[in-house]
C-alpha positions as a printed NumPy array, in Angstrom:
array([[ 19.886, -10.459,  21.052],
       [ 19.895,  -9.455,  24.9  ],
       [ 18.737, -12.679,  26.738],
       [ 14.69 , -12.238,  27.874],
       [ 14.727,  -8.926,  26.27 ],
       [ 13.485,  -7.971,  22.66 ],
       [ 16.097,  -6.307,  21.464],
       [ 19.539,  -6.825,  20.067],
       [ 22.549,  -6.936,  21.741],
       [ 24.343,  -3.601,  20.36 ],
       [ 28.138,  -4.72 ,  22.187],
       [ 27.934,  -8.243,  20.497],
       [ 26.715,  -7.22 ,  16.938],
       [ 29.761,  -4.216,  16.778],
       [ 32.224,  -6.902,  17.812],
       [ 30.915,  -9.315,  14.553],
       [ 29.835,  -7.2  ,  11.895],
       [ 31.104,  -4.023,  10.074],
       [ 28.938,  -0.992,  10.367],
       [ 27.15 ,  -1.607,   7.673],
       [ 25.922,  -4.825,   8.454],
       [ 25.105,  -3.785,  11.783],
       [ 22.692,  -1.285,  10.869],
       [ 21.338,  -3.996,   8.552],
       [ 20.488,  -6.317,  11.435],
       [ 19.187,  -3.213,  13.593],
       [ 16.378,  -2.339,  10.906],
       [ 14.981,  -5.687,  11.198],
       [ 11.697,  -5.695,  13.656],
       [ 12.092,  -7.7  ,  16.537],
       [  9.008,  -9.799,  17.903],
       [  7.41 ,  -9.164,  21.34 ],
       [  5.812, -12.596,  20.921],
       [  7.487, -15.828,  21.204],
       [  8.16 , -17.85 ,  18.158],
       [ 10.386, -19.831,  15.992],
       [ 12.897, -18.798,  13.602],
       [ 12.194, -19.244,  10.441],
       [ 13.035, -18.454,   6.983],
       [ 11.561, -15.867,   5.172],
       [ 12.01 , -14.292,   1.679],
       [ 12.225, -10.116,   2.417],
       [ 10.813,  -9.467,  -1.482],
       [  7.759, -11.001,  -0.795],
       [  4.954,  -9.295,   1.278],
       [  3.894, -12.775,   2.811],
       [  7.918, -13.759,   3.072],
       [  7.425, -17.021,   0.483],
       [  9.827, -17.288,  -2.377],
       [  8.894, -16.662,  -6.194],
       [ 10.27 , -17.194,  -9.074],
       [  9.006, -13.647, -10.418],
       [ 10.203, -11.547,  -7.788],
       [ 13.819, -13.256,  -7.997],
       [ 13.893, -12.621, -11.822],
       [ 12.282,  -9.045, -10.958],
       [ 15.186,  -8.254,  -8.279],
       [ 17.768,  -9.715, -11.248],
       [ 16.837,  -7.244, -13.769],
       [ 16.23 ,  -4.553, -11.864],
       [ 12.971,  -3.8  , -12.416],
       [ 12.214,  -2.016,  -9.2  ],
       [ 15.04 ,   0.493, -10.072],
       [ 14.548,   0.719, -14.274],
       [ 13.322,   3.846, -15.634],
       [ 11.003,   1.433, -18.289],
       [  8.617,   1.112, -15.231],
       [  7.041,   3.867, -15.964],
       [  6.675,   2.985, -19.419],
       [  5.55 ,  -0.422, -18.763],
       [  2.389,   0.998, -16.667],
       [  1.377,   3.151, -19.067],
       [  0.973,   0.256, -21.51 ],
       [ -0.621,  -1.781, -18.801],
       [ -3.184,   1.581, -18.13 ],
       [ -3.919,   2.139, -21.777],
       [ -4.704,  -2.005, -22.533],
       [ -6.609,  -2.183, -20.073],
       [ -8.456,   0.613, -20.19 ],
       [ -9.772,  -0.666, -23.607],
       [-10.873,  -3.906, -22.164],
       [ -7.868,  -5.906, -23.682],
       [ -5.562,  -7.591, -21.409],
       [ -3.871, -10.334, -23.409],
       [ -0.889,  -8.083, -23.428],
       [  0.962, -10.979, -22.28 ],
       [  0.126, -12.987, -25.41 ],
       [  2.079, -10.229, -27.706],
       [  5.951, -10.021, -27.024],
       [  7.287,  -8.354, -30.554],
       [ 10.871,  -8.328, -30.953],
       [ 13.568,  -6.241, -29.844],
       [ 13.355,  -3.907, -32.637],
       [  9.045,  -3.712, -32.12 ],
       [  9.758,  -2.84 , -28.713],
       [ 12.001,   0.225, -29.297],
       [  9.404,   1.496, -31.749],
       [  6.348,   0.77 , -28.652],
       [  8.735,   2.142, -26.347],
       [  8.606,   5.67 , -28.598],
       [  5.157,   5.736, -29.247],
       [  4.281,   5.12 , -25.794],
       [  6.569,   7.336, -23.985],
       [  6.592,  10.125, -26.679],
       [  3.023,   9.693, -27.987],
       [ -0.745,  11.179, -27.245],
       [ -2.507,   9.034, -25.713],
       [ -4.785,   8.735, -28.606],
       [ -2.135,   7.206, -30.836],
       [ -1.339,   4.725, -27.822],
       [ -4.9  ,   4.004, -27.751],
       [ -4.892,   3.428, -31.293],
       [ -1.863,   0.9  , -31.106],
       [ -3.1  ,  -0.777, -28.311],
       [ -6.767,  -1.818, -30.275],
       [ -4.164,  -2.502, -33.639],
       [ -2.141,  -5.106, -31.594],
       [ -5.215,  -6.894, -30.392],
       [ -6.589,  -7.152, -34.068],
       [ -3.174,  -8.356, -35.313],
       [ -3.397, -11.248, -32.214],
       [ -6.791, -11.7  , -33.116],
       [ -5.701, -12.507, -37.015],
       [ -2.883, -14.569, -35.666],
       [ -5.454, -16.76 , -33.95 ],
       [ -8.022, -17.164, -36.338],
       [ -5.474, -18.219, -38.606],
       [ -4.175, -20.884, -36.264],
       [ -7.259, -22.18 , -34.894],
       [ -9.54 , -21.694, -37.531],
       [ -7.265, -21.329, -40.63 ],
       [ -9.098, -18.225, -41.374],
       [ -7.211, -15.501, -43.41 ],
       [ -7.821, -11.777, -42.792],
       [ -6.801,  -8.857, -45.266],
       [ -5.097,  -6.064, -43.687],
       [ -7.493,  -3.93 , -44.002],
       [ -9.915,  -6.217, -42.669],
       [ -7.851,  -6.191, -39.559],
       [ -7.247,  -2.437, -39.633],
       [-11.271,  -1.955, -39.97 ],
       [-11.807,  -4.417, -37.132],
       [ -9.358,  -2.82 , -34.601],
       [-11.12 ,   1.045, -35.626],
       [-14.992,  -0.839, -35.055],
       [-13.455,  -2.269, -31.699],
       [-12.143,   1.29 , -30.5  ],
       [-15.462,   2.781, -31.827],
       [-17.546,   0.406, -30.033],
       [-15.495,   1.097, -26.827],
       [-15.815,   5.049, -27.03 ],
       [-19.587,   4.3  , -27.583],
       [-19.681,   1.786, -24.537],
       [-17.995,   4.165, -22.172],
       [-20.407,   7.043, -23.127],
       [-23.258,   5.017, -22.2  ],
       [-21.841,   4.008, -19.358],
       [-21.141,   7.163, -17.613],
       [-24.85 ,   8.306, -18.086],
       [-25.531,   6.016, -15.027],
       [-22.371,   6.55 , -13.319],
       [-23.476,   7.284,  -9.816],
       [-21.613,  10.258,  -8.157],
       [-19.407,   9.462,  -5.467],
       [-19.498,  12.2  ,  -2.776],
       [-16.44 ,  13.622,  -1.127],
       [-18.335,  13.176,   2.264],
       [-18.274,   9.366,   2.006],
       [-14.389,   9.663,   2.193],
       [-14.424,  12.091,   5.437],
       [-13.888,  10.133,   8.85 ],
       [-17.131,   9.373,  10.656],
       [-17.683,   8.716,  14.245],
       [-17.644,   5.592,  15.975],
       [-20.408,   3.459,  16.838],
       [-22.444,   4.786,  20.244],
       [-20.086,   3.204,  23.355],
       [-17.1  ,   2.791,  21.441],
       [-14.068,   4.748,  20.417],
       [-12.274,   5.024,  17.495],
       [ -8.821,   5.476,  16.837],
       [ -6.715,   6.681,  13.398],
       [ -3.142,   5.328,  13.168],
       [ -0.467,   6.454,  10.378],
       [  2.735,   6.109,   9.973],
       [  5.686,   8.457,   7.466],
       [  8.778,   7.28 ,   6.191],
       [ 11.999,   9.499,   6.875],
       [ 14.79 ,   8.647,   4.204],
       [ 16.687,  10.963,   5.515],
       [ 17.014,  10.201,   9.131],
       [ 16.67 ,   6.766,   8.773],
       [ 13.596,   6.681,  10.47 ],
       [  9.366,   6.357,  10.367],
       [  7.054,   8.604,  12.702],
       [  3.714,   6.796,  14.347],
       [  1.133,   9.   ,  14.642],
       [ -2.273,   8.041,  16.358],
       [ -5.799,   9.964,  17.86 ],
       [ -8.643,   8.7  ,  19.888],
       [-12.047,   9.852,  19.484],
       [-15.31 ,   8.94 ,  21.179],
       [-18.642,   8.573,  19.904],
       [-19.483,  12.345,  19.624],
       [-15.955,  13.022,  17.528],
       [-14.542,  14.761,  20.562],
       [-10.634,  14.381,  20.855],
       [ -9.534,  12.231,  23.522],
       [ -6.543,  11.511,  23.551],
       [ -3.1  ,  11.631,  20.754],
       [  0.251,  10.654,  20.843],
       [  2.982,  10.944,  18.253],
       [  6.654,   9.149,  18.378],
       [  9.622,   8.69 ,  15.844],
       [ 11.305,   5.057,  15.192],
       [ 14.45 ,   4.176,  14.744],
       [ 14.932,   1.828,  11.188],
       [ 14.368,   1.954,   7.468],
       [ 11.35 ,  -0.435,   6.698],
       [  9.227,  -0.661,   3.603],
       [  5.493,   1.009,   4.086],
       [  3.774,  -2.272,   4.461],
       [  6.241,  -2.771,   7.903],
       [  6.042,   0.927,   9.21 ],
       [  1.9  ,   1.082,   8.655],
       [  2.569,  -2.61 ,  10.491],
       [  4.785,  -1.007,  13.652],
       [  2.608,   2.114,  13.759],
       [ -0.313,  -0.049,  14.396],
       [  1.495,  -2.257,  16.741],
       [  2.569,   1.086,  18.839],
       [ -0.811,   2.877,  18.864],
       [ -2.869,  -0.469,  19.82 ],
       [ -0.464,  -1.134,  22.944],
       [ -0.416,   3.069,  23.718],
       [ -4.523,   2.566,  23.495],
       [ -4.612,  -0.695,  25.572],
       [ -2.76 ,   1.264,  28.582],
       [ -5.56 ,   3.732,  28.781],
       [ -8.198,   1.133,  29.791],
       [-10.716,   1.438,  26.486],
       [-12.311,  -1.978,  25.903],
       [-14.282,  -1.466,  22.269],
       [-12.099,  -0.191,  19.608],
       [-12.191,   0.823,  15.715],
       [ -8.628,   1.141,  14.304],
       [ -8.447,   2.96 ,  11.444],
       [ -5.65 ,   2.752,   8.671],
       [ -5.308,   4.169,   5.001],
       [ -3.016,   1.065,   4.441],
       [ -6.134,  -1.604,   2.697],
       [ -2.864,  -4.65 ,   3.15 ],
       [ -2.422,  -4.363,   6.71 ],
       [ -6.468,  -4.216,   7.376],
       [ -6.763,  -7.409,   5.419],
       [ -3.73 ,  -8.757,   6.846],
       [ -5.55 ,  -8.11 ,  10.492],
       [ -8.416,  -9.735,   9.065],
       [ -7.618, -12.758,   7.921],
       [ -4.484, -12.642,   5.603],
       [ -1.573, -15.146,   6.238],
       [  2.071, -15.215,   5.963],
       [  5.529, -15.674,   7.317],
       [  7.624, -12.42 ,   6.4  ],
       [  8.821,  -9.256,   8.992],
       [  5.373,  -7.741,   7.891],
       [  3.129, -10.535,   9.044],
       [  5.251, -11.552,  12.424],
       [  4.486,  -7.372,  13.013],
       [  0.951,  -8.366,  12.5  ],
       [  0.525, -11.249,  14.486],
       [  1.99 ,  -8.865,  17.062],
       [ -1.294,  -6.788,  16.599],
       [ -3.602,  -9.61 ,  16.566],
       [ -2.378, -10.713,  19.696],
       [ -2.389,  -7.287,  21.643],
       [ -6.561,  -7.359,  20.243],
       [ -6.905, -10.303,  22.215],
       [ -6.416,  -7.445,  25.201],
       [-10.019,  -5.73 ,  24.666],
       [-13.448,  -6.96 ,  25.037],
       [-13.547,  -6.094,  20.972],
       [-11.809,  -5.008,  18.397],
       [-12.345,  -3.51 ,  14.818],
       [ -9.476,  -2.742,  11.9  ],
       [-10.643,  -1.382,   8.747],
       [ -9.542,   0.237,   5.947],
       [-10.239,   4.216,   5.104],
       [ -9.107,   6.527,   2.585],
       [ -6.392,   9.042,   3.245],
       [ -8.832,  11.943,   3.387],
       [-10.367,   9.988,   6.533],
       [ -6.841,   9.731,   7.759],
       [ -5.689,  13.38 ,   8.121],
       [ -4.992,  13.778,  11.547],
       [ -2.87 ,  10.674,  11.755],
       [ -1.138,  11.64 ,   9.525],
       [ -0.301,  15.098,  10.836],
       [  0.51 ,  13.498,  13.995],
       [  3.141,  11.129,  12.227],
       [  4.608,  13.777,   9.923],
       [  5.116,  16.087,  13.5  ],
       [  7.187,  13.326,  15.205],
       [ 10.098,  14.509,  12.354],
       [ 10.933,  17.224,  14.345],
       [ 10.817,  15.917,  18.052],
       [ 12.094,  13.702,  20.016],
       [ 10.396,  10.755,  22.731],
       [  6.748,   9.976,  22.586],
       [  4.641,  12.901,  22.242],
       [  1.238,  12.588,  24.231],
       [ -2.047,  14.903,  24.353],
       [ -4.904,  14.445,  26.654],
       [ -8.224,  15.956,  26.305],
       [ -7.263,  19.115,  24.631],
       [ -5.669,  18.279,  21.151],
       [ -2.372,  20.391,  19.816],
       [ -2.797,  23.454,  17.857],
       [ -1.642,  21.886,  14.426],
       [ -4.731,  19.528,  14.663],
       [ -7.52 ,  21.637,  15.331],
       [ -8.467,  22.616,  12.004],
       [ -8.233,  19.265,  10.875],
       [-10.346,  17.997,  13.545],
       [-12.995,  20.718,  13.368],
       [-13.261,  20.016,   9.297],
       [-13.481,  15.803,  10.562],
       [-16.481,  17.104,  13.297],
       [-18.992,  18.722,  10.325]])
């Protein structure tokens, strides 16, 4: 790194480390706070080592195509109220034939499986426990009452299911005397890149001010939503305003902000933020929906095809005013 500067020394890494590497060691954020070194494990969101996300990198499992088929089993068991999947592991030969029904089947039939292999597990246990012996079509008859019961249950149930309104996802305005500001952030694979987008309103929803810019690295979401809230809080502390809702459509970084520890890139990119709050008289992060989130969003997706920091001042870009006028009714 260049000595009492926060960034790294591009002579020096070229002269150690093949291209590759080098680009490698540029992608990796750089703290504008002091602190230690310290080691971190990059496939865990809060940097500490598992066992589970070792094995997971081993196998693959972020690259396999059986994810998908994996979640769907997850989604229907669960959906039936029966989550001691993990007791069941069938053999090799079981698991081609779930691995057909599930990925080639309705989702009645893996419905229907799903409720079977709880009643089987069930027999299994009442046998062990209880030395209890149920017929097969006992267990058949209990697995079809089960589902029955289920069907009934969730019938019942959304009778009362209150009616959530697509107006409780719009942005609202800030509290009277403060200001409140949207970040976002978008991932470029191509260029190698992520583009910050953030807007400042005031307590009427009028535009204030808006400023777009595109970053140089390939991070993860969790470290780009991290960086674009880093960049919009210190572009928002130069402007003066002292009370301050940040929004973000990314739920880990608010309750990172708020509260959540950690020693990975993501969290030293947080403590970053935390520390620039310190800088107003107070300070709000919170977690919206993407629907409140549109205009940052448009603002990050628009740094794609510019270059520098973008800035607006009182009368917001053309590309944004629908967006803001649908935000204002």
């Amino acid at each position: 790194m260049v000595i009492n500067e926060t960034k790294w020394d591009e002579e020096i890494l070229t002269d150690l480390f093949n291209d590759r590497d080098v680009q490698l060691i540029k992608n990796i954020p750089l703290s504008a706070v002091g602190r230690n070194d310290s080691w971190m494990w990059f496939l865990d969101e809060k940097g500490q080592f598992t066992v589970k996300s070792c094995y997971c990198k081993l196998i693959g499992e972020y690259s396999t195509s059986d994810v998908g088929f994996w979640k769907k089993v997850w989604l229907v068991w669960e959906a039936v109220g029966l989550k001691e999947w993990s007791q069941v592991l069938p053999g090799e030969q079981a698991m081609d034939n779930f691995k057909q029904i599930f990925s080639a089947g309705t989702k009645e039939q893996s419905i229907l499986v799903a409720v079977l292999c709880w009643s089987l597990w069930n027999r299994r246990n009442k046998w062990v426990w209880d030395k209890i012996d149920m017929s097969v079509f006992g267990t058949k008859a209990a697995a079809l009452n089960l589902l029955a019961d289920w069907r009934k249950a969730r019938m019942e149930g959304n009778k009362y299911k209150p009616v959530v309104s697509s107006r409780s996802r719009q942005w609202k305005k800030p509290q009277a005397g403060w200001v409140k500001i949207n970040v976002n952030a978008v991932i470029f694979t191509a260029t190698k890149s992520i583009g910050i987008g953030g807007v400042i309103r005031d307590e009427n929803g009028e535009f204030l001010r808006a400023m777009c810019k595109q970053e140089t690295g390939m991070w993860q979401v969790r470290e780009a939503e991290a960086i674009s809230l880093r960049e919009v809080m210190s572009w928002t502390k130069r402007h003066g305003f002292s009370k301050c809702e940040f929004e973000t459509d990314s739920k880990l970084l608010a309750d990172a902000f708020n509260g959540g520890q950690g020693n990975s890139y993501f969290y030293s990119i947080v403590n970053e933020c935390i520390e620039l709050s310190k800088h107003f008289q107070h300070v709000l992060v919170q977690f919206v929906h993407r629907s409140a989130n549109v205009v940052a969003h448009s603002l990050a997706r628009v740094s794609h095809s510019e270059s520098g920091l973008l800035k607006w001042v009182n009368v917001a870009p053309d590309f944004l005013i629908d967006v803001l006028t649908y935000d204002s009714i």
